[in-house]
Each structure stands twice: as C-alpha cells, then as structure tokens.
C-alpha positions in Angstrom: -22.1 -6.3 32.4 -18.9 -5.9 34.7 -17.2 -3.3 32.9 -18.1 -0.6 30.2 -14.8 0.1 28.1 -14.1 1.7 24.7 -15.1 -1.9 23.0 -18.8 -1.6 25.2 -19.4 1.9 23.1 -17.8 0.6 19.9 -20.3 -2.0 20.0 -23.5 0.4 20.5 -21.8 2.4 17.4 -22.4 -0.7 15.8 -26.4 -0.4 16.8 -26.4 3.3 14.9 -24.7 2.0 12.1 -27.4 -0.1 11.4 -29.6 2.6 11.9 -28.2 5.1 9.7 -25.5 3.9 7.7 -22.9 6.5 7.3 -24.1 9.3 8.8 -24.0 7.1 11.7 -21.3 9.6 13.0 -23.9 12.8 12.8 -25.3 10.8 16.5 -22.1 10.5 18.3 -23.9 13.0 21.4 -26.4 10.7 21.4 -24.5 7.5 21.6 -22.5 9.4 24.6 -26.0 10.0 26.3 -26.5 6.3 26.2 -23.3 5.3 27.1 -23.0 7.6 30.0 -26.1 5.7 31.4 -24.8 2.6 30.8 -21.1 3.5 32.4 -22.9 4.8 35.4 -24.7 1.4 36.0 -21.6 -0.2 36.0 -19.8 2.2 37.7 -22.4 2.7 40.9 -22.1 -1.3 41.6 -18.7 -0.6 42.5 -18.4 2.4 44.0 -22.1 3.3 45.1 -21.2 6.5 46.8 -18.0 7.6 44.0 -18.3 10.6 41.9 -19.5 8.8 38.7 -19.3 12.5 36.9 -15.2 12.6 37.0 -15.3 9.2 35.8 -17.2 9.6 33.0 -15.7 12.4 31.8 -12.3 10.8 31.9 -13.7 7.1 30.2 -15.8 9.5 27.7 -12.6 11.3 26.1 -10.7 8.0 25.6 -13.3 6.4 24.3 -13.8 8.5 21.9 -10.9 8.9 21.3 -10.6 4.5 20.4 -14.2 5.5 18.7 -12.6 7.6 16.5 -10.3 5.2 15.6 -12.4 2.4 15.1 -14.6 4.3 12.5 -11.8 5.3 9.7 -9.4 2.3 10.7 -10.9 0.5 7.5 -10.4 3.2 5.1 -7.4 4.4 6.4 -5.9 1.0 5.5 -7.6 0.7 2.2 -5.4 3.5 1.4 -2.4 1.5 2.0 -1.7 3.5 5.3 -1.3 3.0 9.0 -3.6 4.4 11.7 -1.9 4.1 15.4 -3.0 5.5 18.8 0.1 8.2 19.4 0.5 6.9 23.1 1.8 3.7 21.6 5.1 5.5 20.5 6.0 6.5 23.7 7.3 2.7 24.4 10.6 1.9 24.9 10.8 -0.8 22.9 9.3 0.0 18.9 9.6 -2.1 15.7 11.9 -0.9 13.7 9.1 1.2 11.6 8.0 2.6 14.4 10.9 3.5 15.7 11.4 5.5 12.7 7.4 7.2 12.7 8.7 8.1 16.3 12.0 10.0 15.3 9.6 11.2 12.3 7.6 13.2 14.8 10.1 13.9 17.4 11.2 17.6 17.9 14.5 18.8 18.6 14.4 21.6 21.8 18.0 22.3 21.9 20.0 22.2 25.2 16.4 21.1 26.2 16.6 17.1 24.3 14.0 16.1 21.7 10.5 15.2 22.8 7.3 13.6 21.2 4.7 15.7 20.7 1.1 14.7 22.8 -0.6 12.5 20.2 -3.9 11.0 19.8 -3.8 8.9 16.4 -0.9 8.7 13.9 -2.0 7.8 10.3 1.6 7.1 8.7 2.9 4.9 5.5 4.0 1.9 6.3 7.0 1.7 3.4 8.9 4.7 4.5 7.3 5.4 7.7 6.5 9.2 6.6 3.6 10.6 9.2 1.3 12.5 7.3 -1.5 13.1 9.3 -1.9 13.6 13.4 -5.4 13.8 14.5 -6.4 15.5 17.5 -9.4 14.0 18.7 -11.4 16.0 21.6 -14.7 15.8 22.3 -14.7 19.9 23.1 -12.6 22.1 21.5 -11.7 23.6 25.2 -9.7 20.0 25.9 -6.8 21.3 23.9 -7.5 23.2 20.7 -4.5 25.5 22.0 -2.0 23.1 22.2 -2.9 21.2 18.5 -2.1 25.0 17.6 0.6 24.8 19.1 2.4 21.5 18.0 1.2 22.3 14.2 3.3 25.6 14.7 6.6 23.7 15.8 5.9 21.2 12.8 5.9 23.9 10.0 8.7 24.7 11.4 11.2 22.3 11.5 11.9 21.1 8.0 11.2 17.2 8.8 7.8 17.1 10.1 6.5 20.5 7.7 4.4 18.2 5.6 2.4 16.9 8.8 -1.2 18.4 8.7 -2.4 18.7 11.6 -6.5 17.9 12.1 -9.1 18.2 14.8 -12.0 15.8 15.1 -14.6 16.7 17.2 -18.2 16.3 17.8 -18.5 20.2 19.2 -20.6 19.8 21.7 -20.7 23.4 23.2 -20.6 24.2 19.6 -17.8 26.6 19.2 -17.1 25.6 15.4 -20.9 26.4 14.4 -20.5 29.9 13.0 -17.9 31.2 10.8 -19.0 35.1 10.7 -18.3 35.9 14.5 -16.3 33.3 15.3 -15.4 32.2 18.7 -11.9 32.0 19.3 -11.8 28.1 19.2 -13.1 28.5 15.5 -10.3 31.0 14.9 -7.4 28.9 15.8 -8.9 26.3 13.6 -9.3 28.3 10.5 -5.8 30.3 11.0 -3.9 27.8 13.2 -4.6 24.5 12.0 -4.8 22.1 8.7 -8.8 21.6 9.3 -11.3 20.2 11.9 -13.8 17.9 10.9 -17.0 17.7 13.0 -18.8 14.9 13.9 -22.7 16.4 14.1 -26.3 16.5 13.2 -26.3 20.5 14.3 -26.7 22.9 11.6 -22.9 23.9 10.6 -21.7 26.9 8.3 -18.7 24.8 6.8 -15.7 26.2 5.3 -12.4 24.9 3.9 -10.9 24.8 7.3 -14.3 23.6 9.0 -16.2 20.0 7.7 -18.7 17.7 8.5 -16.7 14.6 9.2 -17.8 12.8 5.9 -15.2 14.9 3.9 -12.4 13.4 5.9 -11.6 10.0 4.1 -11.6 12.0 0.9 -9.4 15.1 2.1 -6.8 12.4 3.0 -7.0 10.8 -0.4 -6.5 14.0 -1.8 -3.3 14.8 0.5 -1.4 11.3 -0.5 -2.2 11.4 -4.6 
C-alpha cells in the first residue's frame, strides 16, 4: 500500500459491515485504532523520522468526516435528497443548483459582505435547492461544538436559512455526551444550542431528544421532510 486515504478506511468499514450489519457504526473507535496502524505504516516509509501523531490526527478528522458520508449517502438519496461535502461550495465555479444551495446558506454580515458558513456535509433537495440539514461531523465534541452553536444561532436568525437544523455527528470519544444529569458543557450546548447530535458508539449512552445513537438519524430526517 502506497497511500492510506479516506477510500483505504471506507473499505475496512466495509470489513465491519460484514461483521455486524448495521450497528456496524457502534465500532467506529475501533476501526480508527486499526486504521491509525495502518496510516502509520504507510506514513513511516516516507517520512521515517516525521511526527506520524499530527498526521494522523489531521487524515483521522477528514476521514471521518468522507466516512460519514459514505454511510448515509444511500439513504440520503433514497429520500430523493442530495448529500454534498460543504467545502465543495466554496468553488468558484457551481452548477446552477448549487449556486443556489450556496446563496441558500450564505449569511449576510452587513458592511462586513456575506460569507458561507464552515460546512462539513450539506443534505439539500435537488428540485428547489432548499438546504435542510448541515451536519457537523467531529470526531470530539472539543473540535468545534462551539462554533456549530454558533452558526445554528445566526441561521435561526435570519429568516432564509431558519428552517436549517443544525446536527452533530460524532463518535464521542472523550465521552462528553454520555450523561445527561451533570452534563458537561459540550452536552449542554447540544441539548440547548443545537437541533440534535447523534453518536456513533458502543458505550453505554443516557439518550434524550437532543442526544441519539446514530441509528435514529435516517429516521429523524424522514420525519423533518414529510
């Protein structure tokens, strides 16, 4: 192997699919730990004496980030919807739909311009372009539970993108959104801040409306579009 990327882990997701069907997603820390070995292999031909740690950590987010992706990209289009990595709107030159997703999602700042919020995946409709979800996908809760907070707080408040929930998928691995009775402040952003996280575990997890084991996520959405 030459390179580990996103399609290297997609393809050992494959391997626990097999295993255990669709709670496949409940062994996303595992798959990492096995990845992570794999990466560094790769990784230490090239650079023997590089810092394989800061590498990792960078690969590990976007690739589970295209992960993510990968697992409800099926669904998502069974639904008659669109799933699209946010980045990809920040291209200069769009289709015409997505063109329109992008001034959708744009925010106006005033004297300031309009700007694009940060964006992991976009799940839109692809006959009127309306955005109706934005999913925030972090492997930690620290990498920017903050900022989701944020960006849902300037969509409910401009009168174009108010409809846009706002959700965080995670496999909380330091385990912030665990409890619900003495929450840590992560968890509290999520239950006041934000539409809903859904987590990606095998850990025991006291689940609330705000707070769900990933396998609810498919049929939340349908729920939002009927």
């Amino acid at each position: 192997m030459e390179k580990f990327t996103a399609t290297e882990m997609i393809a050992l997701y494959a391997n626990y699919e097999r295993k255990y069907g669709k709670k496949a997603y409940k062994y996303i820390s595992e798959l990492f730990k096995e990845a992570k070995e794999l990466h560094k292999i790769v990784f230490l031909k090239k650079k023997p004496n590089g810092d394989h740690g800061q590498s990792w950590r960078s690969f590990k987010g976007k690739g589970f980030e295209k992960l993510l992706a990968h697992i409800i990209a099926k669904e998502i289009e069974a639904l008659g919807l669109v799933l699209i990595n946010g980045k990809k709107l920040e291209l200069k030159r769009l289709s015409k739909t997505l063109q329109k997703v992008k001034e959708n999602l744009t925010l106006d700042y005033g004297e300031f311009g309009k700007h694009l919020p940060d964006l992991d995946i976009v799940i839109y409709n692809p006959k009127n372009a309306k955005v109706l979800v934005v999913i925030s996908s972090k492997v930690t809760l620290r990498e920017r539970i903050a900022q989701s907070a944020y960006w849902k707080l300037k969509f409910a408040n401009n009168p174009t993108t108010k409809h846009i929930k706002i959700y965080f998928v995670t496999p909380d691995e330091d385990k912030t959104l665990t409890n619900k009775q003495g929450a840590k402040k992560g968890r509290a952003i999520v239950e006041v801040d934000l539409d809903g996280s859904y987590v990606m575990t095998k850990e025991p997890l006291v689940e609330s409306n705000k707070v769900k084991l990933f396998e609810h996520f498919i049929e939340d959405l349908k729920q939002l579009i009927r």
